[in-house]
N, CA, C and O atoms as a CHARMM CRD file, in Angstrom:
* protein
*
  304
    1    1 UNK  N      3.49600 -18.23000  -1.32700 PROA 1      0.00000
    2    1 UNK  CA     3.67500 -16.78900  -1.22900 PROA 1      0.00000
    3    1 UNK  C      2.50200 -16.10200  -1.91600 PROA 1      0.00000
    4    1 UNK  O      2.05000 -16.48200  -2.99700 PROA 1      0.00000
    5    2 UNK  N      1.93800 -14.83900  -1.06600 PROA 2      0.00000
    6    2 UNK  CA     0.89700 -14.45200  -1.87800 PROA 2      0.00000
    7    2 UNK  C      1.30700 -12.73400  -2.13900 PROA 2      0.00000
    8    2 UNK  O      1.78400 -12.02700  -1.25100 PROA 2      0.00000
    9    3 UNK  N      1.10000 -12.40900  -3.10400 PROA 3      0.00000
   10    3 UNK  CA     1.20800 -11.10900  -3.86800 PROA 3      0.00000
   11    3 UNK  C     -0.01400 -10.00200  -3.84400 PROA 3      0.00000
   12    3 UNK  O     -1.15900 -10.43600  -3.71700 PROA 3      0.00000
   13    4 UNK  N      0.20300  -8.58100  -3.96200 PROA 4      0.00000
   14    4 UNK  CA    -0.58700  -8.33100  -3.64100 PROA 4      0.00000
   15    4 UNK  C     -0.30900  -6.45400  -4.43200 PROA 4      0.00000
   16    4 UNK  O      0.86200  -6.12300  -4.61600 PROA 4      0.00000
   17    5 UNK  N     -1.20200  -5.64900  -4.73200 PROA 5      0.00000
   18    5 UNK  CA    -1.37100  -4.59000  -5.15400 PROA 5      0.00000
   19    5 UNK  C     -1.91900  -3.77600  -4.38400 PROA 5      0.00000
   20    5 UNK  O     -3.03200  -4.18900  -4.05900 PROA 5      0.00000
   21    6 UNK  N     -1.58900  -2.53700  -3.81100 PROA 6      0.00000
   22    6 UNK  CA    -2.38000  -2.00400  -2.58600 PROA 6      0.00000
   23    6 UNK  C     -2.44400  -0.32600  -3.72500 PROA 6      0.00000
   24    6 UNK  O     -1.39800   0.23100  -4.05700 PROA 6      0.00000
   25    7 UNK  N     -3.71200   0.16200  -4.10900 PROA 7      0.00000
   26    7 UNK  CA    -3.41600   1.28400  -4.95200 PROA 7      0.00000
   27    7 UNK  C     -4.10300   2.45200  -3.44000 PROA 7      0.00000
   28    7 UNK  O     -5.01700   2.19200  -2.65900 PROA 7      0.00000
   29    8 UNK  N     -3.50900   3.30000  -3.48700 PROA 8      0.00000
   30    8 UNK  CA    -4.03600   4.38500  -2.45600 PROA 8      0.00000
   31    8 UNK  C     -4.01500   6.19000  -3.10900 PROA 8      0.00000
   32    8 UNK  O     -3.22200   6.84700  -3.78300 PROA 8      0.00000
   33    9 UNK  N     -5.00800   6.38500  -2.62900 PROA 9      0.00000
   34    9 UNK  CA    -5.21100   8.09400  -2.78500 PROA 9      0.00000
   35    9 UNK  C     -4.44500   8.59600  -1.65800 PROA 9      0.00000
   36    9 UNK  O     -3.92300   7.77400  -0.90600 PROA 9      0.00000
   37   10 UNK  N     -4.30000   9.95400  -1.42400 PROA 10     0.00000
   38   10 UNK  CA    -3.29400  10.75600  -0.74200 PROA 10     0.00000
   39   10 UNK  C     -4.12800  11.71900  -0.53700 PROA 10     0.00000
   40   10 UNK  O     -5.22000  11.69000  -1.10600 PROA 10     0.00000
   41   11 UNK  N     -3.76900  12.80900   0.35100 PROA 11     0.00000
   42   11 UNK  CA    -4.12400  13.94300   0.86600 PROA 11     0.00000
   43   11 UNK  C     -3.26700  14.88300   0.03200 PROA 11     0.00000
   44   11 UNK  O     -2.16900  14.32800  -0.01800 PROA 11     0.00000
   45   12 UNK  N     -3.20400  16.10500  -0.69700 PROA 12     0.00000
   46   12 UNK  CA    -2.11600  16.49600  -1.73600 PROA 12     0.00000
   47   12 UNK  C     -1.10300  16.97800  -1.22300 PROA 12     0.00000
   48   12 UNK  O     -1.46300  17.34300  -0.10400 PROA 12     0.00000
   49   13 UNK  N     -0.31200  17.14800  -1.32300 PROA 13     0.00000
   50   13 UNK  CA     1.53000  17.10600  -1.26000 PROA 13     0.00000
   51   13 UNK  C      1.91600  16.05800  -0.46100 PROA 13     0.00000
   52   13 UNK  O      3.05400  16.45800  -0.21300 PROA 13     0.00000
   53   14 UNK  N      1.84400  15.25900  -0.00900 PROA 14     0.00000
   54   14 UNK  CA     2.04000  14.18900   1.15200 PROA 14     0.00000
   55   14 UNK  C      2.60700  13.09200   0.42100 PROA 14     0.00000
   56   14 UNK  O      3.38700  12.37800   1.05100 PROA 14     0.00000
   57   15 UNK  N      2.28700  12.70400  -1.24200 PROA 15     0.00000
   58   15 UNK  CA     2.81000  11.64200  -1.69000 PROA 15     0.00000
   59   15 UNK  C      4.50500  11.10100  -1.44200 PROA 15     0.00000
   60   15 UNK  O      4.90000  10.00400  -1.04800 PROA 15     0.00000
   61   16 UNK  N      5.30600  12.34500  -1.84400 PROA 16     0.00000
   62   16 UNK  CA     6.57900  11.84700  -1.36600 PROA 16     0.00000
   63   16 UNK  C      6.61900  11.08400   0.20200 PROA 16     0.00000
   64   16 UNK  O      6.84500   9.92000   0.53300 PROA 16     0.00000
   65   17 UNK  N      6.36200  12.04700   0.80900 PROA 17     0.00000
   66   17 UNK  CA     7.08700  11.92200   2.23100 PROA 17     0.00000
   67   17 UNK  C      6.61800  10.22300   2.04600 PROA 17     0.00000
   68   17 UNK  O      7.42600   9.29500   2.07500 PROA 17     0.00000
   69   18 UNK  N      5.16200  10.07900   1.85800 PROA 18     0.00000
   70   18 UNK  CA     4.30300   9.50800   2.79300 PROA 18     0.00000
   71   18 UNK  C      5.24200   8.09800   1.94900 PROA 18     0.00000
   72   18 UNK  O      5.37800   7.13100   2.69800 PROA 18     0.00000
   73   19 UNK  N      5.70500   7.96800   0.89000 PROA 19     0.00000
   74   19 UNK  CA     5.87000   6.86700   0.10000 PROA 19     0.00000
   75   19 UNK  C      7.25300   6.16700   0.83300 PROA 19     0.00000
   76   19 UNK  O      7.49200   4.97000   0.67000 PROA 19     0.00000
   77   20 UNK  N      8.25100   7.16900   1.76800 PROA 20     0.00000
   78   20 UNK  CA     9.06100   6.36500   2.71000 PROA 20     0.00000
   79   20 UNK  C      8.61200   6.01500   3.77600 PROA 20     0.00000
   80   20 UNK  O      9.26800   5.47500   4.66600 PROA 20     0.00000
   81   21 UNK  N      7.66000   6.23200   3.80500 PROA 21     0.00000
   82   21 UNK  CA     6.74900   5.58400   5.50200 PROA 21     0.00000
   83   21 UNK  C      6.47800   4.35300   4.81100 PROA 21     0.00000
   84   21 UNK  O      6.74800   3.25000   5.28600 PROA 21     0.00000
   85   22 UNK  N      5.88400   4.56200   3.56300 PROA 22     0.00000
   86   22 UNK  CA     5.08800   2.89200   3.15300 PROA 22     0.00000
   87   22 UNK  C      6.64900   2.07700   3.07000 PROA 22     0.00000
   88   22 UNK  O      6.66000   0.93900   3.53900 PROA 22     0.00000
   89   23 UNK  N      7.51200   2.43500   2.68700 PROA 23     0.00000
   90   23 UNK  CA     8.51200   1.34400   2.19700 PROA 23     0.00000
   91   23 UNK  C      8.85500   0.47500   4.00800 PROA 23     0.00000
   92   23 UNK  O      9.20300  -0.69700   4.15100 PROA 23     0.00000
   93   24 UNK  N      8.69400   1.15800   4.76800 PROA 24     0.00000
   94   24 UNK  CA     9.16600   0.34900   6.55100 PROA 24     0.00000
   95   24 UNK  C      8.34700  -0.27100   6.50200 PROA 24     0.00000
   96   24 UNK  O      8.25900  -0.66700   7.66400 PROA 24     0.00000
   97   25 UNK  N      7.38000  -0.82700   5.82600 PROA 25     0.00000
   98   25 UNK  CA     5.48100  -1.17700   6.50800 PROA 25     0.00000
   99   25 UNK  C      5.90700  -2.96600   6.40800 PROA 25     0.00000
  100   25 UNK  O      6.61000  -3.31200   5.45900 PROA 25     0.00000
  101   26 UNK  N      5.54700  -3.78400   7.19400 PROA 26     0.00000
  102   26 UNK  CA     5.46900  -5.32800   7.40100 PROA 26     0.00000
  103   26 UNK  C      5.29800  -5.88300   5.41300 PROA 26     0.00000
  104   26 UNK  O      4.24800  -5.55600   4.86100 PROA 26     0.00000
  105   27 UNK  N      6.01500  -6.40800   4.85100 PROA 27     0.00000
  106   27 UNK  CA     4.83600  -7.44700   3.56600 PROA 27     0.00000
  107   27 UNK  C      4.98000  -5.98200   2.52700 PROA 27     0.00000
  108   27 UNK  O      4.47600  -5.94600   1.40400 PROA 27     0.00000
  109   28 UNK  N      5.69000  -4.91700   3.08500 PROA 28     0.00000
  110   28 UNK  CA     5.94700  -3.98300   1.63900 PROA 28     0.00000
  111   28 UNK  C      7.16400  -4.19700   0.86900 PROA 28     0.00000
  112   28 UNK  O      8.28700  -3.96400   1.31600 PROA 28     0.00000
  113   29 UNK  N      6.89500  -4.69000  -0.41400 PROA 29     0.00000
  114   29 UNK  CA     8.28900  -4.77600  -1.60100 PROA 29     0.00000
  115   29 UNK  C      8.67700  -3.89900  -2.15500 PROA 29     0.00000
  116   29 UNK  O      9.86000  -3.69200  -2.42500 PROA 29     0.00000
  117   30 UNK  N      7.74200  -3.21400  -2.42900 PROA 30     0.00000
  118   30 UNK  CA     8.22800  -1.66300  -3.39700 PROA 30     0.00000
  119   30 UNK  C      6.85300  -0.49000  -3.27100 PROA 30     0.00000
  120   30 UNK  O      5.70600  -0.85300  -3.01100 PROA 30     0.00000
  121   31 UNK  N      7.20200   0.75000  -3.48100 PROA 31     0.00000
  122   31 UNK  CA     6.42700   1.41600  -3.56700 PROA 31     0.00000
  123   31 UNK  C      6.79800   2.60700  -4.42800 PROA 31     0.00000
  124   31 UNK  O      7.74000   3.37400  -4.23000 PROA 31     0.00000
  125   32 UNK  N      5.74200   2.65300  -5.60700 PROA 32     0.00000
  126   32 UNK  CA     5.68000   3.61300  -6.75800 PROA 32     0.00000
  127   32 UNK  C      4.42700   4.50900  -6.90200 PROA 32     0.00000
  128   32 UNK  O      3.22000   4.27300  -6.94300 PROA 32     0.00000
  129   33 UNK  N      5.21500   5.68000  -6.96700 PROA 33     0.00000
  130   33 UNK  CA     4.15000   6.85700  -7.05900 PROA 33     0.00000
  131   33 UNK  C      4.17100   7.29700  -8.67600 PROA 33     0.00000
  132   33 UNK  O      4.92800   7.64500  -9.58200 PROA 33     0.00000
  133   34 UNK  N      3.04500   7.07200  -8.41600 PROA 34     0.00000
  134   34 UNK  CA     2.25500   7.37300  -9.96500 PROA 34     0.00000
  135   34 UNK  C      1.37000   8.30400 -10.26600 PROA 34     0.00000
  136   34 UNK  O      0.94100   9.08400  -9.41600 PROA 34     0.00000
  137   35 UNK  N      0.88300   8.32400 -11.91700 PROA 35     0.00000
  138   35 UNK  CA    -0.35500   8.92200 -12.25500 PROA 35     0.00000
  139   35 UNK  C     -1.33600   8.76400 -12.75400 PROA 35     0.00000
  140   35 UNK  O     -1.48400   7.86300 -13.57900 PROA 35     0.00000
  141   36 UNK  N     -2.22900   9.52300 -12.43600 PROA 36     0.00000
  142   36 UNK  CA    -3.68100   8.62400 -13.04900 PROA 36     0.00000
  143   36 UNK  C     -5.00900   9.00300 -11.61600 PROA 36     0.00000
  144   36 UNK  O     -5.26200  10.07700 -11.06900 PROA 36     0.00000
  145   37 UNK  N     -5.51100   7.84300 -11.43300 PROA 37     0.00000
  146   37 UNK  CA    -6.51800   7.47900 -10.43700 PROA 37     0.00000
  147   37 UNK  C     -6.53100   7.30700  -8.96300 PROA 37     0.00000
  148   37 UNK  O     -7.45500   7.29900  -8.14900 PROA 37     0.00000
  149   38 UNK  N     -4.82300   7.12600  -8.81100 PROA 38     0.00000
  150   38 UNK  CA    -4.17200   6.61800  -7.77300 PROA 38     0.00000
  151   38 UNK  C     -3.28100   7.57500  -7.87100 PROA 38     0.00000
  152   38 UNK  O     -3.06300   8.25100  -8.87600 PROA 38     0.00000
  153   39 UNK  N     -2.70300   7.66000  -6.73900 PROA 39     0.00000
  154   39 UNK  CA    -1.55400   7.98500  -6.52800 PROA 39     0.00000
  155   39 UNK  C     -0.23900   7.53000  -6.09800 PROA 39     0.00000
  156   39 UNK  O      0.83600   7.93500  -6.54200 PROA 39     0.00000
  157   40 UNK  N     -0.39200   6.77500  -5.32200 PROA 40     0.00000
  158   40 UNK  CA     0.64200   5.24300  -5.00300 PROA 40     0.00000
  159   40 UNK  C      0.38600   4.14000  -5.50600 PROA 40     0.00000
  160   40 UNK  O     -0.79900   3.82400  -5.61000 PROA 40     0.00000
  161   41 UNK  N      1.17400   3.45400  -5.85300 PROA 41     0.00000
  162   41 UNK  CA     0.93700   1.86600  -5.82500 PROA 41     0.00000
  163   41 UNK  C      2.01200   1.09900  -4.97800 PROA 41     0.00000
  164   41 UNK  O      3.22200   1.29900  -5.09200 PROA 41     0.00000
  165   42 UNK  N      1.36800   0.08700  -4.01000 PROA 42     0.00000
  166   42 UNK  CA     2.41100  -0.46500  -3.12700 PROA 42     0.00000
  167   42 UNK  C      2.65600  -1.84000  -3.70600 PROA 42     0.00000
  168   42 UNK  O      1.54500  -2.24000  -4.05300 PROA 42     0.00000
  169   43 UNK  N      3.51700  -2.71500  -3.96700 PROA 43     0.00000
  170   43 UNK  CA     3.36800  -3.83000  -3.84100 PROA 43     0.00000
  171   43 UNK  C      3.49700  -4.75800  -2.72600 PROA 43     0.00000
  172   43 UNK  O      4.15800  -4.30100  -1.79400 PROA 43     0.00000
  173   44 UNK  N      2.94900  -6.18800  -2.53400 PROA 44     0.00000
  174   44 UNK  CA     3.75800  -6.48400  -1.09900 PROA 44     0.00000
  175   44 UNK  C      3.32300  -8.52300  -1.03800 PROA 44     0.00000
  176   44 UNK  O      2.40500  -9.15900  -1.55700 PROA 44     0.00000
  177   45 UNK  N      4.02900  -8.78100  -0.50700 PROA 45     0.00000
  178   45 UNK  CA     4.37800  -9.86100  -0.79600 PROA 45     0.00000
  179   45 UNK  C      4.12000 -10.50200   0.85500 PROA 45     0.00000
  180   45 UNK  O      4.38100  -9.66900   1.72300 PROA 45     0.00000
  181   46 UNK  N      3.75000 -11.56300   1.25900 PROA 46     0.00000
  182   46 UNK  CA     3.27600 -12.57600   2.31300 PROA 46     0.00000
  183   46 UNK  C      3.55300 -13.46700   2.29200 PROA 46     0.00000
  184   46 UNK  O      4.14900 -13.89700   1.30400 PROA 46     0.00000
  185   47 UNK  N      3.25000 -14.33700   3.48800 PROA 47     0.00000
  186   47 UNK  CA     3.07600 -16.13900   3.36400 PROA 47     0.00000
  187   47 UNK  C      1.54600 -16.37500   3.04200 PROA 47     0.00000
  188   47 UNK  O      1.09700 -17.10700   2.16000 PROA 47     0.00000
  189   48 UNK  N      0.71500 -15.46400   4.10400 PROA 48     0.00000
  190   48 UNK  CA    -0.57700 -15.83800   4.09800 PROA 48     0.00000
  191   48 UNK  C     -1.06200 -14.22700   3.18300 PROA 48     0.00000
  192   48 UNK  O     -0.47700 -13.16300   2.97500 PROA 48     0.00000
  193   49 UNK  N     -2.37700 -14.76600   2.84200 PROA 49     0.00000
  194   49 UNK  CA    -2.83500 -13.27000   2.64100 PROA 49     0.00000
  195   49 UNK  C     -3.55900 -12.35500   3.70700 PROA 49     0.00000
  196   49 UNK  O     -3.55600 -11.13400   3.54500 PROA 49     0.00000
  197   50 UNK  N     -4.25500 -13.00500   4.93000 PROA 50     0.00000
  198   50 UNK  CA    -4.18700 -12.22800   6.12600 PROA 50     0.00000
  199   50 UNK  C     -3.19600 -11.34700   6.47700 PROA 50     0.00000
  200   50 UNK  O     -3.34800 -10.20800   6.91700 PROA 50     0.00000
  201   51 UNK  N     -1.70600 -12.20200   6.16200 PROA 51     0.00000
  202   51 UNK  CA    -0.63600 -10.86900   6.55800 PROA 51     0.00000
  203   51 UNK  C     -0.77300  -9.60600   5.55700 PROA 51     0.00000
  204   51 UNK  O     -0.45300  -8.45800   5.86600 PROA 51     0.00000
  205   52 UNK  N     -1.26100  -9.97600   4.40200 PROA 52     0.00000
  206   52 UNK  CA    -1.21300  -8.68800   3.80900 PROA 52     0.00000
  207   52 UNK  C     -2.41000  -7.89000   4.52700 PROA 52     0.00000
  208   52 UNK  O     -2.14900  -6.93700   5.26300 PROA 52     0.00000
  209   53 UNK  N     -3.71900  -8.30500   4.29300 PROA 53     0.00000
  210   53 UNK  CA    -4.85200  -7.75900   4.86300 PROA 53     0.00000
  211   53 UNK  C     -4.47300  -6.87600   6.17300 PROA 53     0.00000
  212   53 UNK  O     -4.88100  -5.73500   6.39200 PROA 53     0.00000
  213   54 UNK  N     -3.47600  -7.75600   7.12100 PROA 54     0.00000
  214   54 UNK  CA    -3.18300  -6.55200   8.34400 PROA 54     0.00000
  215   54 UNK  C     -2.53000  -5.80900   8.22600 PROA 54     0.00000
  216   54 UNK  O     -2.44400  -4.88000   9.03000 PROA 54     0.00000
  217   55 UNK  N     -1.88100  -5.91000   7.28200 PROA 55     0.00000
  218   55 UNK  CA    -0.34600  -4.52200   7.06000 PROA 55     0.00000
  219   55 UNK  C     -2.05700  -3.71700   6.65200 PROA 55     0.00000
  220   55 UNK  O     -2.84900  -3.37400   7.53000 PROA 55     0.00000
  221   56 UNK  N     -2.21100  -3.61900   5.72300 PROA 56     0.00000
  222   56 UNK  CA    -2.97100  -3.01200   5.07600 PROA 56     0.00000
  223   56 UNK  C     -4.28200  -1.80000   6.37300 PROA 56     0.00000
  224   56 UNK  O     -4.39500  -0.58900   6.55700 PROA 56     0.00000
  225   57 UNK  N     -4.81500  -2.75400   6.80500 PROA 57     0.00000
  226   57 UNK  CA    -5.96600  -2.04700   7.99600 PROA 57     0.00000
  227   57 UNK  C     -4.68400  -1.74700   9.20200 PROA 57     0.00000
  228   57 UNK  O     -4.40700  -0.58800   9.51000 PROA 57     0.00000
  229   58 UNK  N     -4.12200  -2.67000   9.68500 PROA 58     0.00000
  230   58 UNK  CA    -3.48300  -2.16000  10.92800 PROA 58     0.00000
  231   58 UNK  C     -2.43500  -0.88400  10.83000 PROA 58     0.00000
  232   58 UNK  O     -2.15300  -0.13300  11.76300 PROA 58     0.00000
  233   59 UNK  N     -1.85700  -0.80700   9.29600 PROA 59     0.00000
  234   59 UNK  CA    -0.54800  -0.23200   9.10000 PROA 59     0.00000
  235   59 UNK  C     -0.75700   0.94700   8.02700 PROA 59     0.00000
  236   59 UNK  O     -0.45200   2.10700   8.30500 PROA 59     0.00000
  237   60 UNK  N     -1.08200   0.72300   7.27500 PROA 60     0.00000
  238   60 UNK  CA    -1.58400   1.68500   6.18300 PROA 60     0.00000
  239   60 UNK  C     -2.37900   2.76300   6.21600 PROA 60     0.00000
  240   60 UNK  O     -2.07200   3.95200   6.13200 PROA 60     0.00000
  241   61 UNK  N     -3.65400   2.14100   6.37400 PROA 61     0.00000
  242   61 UNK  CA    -4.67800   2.85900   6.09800 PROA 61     0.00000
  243   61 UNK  C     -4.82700   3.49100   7.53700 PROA 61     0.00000
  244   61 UNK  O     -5.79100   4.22400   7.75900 PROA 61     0.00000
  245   62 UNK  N     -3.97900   3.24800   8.43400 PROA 62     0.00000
  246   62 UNK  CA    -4.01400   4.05000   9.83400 PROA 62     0.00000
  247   62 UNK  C     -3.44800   5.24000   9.60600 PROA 62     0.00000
  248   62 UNK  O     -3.48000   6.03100  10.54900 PROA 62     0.00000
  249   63 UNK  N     -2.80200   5.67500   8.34300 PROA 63     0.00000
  250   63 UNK  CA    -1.92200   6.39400   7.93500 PROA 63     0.00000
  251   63 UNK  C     -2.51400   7.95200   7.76600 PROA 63     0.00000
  252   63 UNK  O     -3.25400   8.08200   6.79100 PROA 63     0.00000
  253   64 UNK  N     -2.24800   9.40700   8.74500 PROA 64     0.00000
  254   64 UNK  CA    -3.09600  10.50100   8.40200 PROA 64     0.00000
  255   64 UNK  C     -3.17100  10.92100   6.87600 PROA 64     0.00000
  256   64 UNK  O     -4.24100  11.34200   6.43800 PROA 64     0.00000
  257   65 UNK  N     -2.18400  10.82900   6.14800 PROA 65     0.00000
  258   65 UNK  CA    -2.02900  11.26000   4.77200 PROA 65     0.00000
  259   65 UNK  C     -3.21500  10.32400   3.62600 PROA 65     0.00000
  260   65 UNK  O     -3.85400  10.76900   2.67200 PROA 65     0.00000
  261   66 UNK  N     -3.17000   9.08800   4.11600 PROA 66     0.00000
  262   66 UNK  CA    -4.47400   8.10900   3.37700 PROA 66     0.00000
  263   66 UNK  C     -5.43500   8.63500   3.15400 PROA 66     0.00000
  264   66 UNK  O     -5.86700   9.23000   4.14100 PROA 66     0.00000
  265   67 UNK  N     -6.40300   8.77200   1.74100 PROA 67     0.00000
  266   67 UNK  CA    -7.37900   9.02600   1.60100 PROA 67     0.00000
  267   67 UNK  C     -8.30200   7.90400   1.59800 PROA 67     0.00000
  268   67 UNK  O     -9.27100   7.80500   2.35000 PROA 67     0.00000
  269   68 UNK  N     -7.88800   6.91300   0.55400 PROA 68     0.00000
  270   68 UNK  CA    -8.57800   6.20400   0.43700 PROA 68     0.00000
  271   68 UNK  C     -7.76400   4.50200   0.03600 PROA 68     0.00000
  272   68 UNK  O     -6.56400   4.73100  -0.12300 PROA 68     0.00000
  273   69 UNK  N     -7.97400   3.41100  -0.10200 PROA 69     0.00000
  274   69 UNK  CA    -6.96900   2.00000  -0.52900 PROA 69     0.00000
  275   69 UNK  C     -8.06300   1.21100  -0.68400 PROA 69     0.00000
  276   69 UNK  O     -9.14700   1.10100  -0.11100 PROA 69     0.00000
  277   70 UNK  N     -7.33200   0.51700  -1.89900 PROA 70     0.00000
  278   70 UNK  CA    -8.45300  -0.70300  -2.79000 PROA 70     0.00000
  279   70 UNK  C     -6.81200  -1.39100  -2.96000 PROA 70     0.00000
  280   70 UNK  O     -5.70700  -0.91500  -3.21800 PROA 70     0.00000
  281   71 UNK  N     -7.40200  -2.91300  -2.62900 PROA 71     0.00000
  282   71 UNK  CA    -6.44200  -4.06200  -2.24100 PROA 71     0.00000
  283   71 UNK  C     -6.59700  -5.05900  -3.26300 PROA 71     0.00000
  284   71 UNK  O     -7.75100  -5.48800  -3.25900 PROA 71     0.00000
  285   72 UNK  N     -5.86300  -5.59200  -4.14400 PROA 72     0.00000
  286   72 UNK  CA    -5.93800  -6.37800  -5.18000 PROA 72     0.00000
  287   72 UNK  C     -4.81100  -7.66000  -5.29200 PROA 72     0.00000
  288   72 UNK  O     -3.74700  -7.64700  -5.91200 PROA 72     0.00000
  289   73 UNK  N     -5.29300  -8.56800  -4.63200 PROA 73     0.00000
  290   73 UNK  CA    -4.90300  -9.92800  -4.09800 PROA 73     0.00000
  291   73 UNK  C     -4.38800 -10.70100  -5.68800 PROA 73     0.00000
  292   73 UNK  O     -5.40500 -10.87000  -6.36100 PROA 73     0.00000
  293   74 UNK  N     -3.30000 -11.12600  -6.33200 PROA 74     0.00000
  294   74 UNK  CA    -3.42800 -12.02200  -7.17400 PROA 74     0.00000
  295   74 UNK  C     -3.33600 -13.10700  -7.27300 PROA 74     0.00000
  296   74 UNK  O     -2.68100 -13.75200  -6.45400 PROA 74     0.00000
  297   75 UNK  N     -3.96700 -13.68700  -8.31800 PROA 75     0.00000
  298   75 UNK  CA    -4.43700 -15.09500  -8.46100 PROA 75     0.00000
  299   75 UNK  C     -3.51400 -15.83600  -8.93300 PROA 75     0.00000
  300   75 UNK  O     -4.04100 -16.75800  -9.55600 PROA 75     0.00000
  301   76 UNK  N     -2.24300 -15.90600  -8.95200 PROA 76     0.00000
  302   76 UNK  CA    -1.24500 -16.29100  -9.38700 PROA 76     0.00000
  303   76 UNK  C     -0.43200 -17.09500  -8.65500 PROA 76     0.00000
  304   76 UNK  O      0.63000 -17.49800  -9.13100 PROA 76     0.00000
């Protein structure tokens, strides 16, 4: 199983809505809106890490509200 941290920027007011769209997404476990640098943090969980990689480009970041996503794979 591979684990995974997906941190994303937002377009402003969009964080709520947008954070029940992320929870339907393929390989998503949880999703917490935060503060700081980011504005979401997704977690998400796989067999392979390709599956995360495609949620991520195919599913996510297709997303109009997305500004921006940095993907952090762990080594664990």
């Amino acid at each position: 199983m591979v684990r995974a941290f997906i941190m994303l920027k937002t377009t402003t007011g969009q964080t709520e809505a947008l954070s029940e769209t992320l929870g339907g997404i393929d390989n998503v476990t949880a999703v917490n809106v935060v503060a700081g640098d980011f504005d979401v943090i997704v977690e998400s969980e796989a067999e392979e890490v390709y599956d995360i990689i495609n949620s991520v480009s195919a599913q996510i970041r297709d997303l109009e509200a997305i500004v921006d996503t940095k993907t952090y794979i762990c080594l664990e």
